[in-house]
C-alpha positions as CSV (number, residue, x, y, z in Angstrom):
1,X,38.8,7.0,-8.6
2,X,36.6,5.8,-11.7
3,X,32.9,6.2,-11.4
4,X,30.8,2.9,-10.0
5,X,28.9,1.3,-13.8
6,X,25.2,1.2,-12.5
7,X,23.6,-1.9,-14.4
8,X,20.5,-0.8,-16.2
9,X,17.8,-3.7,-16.0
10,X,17.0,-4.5,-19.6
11,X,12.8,-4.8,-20.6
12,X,13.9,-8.2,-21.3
13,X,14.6,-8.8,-17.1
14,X,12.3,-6.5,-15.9
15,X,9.2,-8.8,-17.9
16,X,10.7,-11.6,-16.3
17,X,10.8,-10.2,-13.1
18,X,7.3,-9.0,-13.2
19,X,5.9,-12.8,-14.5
20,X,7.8,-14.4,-11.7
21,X,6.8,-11.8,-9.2
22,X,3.2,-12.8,-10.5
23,X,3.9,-16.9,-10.5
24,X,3.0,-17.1,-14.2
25,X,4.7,-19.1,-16.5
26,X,5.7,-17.9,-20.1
27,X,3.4,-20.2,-21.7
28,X,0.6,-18.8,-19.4
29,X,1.3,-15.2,-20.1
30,X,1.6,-16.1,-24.1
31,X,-1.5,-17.6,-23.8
32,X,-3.3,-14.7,-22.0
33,X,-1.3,-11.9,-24.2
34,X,-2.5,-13.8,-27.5
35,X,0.9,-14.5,-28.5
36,X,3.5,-17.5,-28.7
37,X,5.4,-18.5,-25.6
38,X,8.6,-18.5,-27.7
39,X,7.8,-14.7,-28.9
40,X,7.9,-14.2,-24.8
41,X,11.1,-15.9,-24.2
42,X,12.4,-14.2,-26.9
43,X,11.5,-10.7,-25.6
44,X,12.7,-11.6,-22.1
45,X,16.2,-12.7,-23.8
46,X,16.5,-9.5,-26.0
47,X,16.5,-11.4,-29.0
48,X,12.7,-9.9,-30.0
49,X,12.5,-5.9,-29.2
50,X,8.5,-5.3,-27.9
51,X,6.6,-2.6,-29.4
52,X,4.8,-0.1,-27.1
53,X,1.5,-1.6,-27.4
54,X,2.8,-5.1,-26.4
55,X,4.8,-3.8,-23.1
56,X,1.3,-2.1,-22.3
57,X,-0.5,-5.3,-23.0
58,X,1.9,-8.0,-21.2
59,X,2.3,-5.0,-18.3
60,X,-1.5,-5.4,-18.1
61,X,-1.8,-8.9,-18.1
62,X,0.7,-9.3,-15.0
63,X,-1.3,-6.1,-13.3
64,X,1.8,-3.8,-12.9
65,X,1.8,-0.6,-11.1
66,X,1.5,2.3,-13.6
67,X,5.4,3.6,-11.8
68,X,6.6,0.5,-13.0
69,X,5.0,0.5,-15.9
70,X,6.8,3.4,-17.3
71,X,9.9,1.9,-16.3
72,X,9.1,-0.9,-18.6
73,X,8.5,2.0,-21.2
74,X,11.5,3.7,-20.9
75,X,13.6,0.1,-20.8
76,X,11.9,-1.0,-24.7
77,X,13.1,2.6,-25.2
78,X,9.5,4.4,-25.3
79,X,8.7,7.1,-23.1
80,X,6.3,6.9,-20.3
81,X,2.8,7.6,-20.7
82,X,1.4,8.0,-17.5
83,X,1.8,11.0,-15.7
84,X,2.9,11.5,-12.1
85,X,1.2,14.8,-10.5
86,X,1.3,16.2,-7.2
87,X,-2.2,15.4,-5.6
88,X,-2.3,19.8,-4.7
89,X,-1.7,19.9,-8.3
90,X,-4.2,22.5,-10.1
91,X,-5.4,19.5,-12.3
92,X,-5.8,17.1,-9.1
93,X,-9.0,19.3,-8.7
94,X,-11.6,16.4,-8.9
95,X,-9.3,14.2,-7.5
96,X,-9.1,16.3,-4.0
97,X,-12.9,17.1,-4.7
98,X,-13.9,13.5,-4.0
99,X,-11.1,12.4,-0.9
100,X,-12.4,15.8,0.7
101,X,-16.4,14.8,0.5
102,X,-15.5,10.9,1.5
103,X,-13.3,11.9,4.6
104,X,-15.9,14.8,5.6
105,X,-18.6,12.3,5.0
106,X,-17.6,9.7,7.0
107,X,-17.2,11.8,10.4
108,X,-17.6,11.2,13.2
109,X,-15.4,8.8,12.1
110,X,-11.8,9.1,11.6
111,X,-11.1,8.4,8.2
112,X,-7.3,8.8,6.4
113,X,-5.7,8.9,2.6
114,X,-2.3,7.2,2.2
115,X,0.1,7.3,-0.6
116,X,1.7,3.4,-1.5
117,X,4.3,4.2,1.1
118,X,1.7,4.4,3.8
119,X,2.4,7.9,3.9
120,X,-0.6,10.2,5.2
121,X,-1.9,12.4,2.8
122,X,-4.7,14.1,4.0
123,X,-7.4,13.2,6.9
124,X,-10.7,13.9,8.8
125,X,-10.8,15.5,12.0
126,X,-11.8,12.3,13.6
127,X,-8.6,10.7,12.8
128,X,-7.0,12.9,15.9
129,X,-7.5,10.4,17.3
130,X,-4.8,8.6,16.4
131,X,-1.5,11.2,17.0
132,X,-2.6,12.3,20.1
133,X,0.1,12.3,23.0
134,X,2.4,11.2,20.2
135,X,6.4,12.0,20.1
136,X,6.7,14.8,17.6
137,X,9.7,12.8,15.7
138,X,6.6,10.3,14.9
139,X,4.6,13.8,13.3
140,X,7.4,14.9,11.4
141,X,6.6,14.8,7.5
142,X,5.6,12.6,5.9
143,X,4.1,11.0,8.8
144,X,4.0,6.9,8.1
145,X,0.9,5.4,9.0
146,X,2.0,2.3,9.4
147,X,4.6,3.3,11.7
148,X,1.8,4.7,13.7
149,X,-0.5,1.9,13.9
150,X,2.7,-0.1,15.4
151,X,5.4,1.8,16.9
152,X,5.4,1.6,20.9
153,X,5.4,5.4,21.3
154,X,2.2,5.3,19.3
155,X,-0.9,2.8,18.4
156,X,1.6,-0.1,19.4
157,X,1.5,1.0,23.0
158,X,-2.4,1.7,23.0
159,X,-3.4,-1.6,21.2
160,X,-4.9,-4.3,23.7
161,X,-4.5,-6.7,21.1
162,X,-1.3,-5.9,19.8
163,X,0.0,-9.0,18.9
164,X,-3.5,-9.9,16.5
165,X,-2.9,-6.7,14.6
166,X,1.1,-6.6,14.6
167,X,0.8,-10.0,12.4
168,X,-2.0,-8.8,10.2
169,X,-0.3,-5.5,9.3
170,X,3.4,-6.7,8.8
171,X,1.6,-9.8,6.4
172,X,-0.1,-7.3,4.5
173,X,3.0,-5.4,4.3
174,X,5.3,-8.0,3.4
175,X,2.8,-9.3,0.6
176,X,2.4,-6.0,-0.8
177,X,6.0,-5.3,-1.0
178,X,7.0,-8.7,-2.4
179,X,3.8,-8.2,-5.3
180,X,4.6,-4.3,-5.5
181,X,8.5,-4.6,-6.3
182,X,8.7,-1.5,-3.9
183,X,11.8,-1.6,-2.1
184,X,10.3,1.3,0.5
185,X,7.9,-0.8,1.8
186,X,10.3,-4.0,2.3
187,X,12.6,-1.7,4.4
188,X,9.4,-0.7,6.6
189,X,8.3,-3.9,7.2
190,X,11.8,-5.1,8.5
191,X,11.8,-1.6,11.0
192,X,8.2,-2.4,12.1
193,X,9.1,-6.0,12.7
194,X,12.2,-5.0,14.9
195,X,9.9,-3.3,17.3
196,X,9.6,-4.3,20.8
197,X,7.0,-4.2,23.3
198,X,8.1,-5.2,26.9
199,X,5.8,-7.5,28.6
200,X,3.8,-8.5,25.3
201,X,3.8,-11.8,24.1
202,X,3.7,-11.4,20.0
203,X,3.5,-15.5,19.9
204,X,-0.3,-15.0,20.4
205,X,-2.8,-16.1,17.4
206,X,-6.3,-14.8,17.2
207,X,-8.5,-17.7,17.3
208,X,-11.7,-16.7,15.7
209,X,-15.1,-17.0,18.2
210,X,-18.4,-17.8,17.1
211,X,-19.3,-14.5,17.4
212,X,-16.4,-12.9,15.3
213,X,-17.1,-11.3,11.7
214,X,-13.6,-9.5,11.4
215,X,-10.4,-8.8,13.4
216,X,-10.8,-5.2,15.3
217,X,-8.6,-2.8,16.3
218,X,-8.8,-2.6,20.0
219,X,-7.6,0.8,21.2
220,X,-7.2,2.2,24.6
221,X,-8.9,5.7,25.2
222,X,-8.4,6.6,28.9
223,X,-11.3,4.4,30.7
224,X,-12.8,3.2,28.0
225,X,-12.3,0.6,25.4
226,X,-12.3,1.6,21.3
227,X,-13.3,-1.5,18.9
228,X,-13.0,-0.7,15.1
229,X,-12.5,-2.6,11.7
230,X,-11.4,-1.1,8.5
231,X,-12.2,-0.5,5.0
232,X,-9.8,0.6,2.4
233,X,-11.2,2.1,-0.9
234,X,-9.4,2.7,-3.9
235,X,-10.2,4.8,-7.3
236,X,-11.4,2.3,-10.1
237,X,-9.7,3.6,-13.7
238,X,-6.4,5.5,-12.8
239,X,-4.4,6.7,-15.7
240,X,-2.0,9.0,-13.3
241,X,0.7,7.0,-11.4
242,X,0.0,9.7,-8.0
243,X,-4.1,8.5,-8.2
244,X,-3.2,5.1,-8.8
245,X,-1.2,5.0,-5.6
246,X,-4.2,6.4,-3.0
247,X,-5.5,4.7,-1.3
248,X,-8.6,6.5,1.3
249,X,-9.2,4.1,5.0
250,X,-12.0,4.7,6.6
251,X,-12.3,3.1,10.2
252,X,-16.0,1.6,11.4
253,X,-17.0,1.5,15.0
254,X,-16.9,-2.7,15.6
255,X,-19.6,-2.1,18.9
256,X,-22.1,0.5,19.7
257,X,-20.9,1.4,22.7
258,X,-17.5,3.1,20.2
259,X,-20.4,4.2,18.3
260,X,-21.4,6.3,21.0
261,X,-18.4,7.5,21.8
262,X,-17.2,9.0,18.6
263,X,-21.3,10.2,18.5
């Protein structure tokens, strides 16, 4: 039996992909890039060949991810630039400086890194919190933290308002993937989405209060009632594709009375 041909996108339909991806139109991304909308069409038909410093600059333009990125590199027949290290690599040292000091700083407060995937990559003690009484299949590496937040072995079951947080997450998900081209993430929204929760009516929209500043996570712990919001922080001049896909969330007690708690 012959070998299956594997079709190679060309730079020419990856930029293309990319600008539709970021709703911009060829005239627009000339216009931006400092160059004529016909010298785009012609790169996206192959009938111009781009030189390095023009993939970077149209790659910028349409913010792509520094992975894909080098894949435009390698498809104008350059070779990547940015680097993709292991974050316990010796050179990583700064990098696992800093994530260590922000996730012991932030206790008593669970705080978490993630990789683009969602995968955890390193956490505070605090953050316990969230795999205890957990299957083990749901701890096996790499442990997805989205799969925590919603699976019904997990988060999904302890979540009082499910239904709020289930439609924020697998939004943010979905957009992410569709802006990301990362077909990892697509596939993990469509296995949260199948979920089911038995007696929980998903139909349900939070309808802001006057008193409501963001959505919390509200988490069941024993007799008493956890409330929490988020912030996810990112590092601001990445030049290694690992770094550029961290990202460190740190969880904020939404009432005092979870203040106290975790105090």
């Amino acid at each position: 039996m012959g070998a299956v041909a594997v079709h190679e996108e060309s730079y020419g339909e990856l930029l293309r992909s990319w600008r539709q991806r970021r709703r911009v139109s060829q005239l627009d991304l000339a216009i931006e890039a400092g160059v004529s909308a016909r010298h785009i069409s012609f790169l996206e038909t192959g009938r111009a060949r781009p030189s390095r410093e023009m993939v970077l600059k149209l790659a910028g333009e349409l913010e792509v991810p520094l992975r894909h990125r080098n894949r435009l590199l390698v498809s104008a027949g350059f070779a990547p630039i940015y680097p993709e290290r292991a974050v316990r690599a010796p050179e990583m040292h700064v990098v696992r400086q800093a994530l260590d000091r922000i996730l012991a700083g932030h206790e008593p407060y669970p705080a978490l890194v993630v990789d683009v995937a969602w995968n955890l990559v390193a956490a505070n003690k605090a953050s316990g919190l969230f795999m205890e009484g957990v299957p083990a299949e749901l701890l096996a590496e790499p442990v997805n933290v989205m799969r925590l937040s919603l699976h019904p072995d997990a988060m999904g079951g302890r979540l009082l308002n499910l239904a709020e947080v289930r439609a924020h997450l697998l939004h943010g998900l979905r957009r992410q993937a569709e802006t990301s081209g990362d077909g990892r993430l697509a596939e993990l929204h469509d296995e949260l989405a199948s979920y089911t929760y038995p007696g929980v009516d998903l139909n349900v929209a939070h309808v802001p209060g006057p008193g409501d500043i963001l959505l919390p996570l509200r988490i069941a712990a024993g007799d008493r009632v956890l409330s929490m919001f988020t912030t996810i922080a990112t590092f601001g001049t990445p030049m290694d594709v690992t770094v550029s896909e961290l990202a460190i969330e740190m969880f904020w007690p939404a009432d005092e009375e979870t203040a106290a708690t975790f105090r």
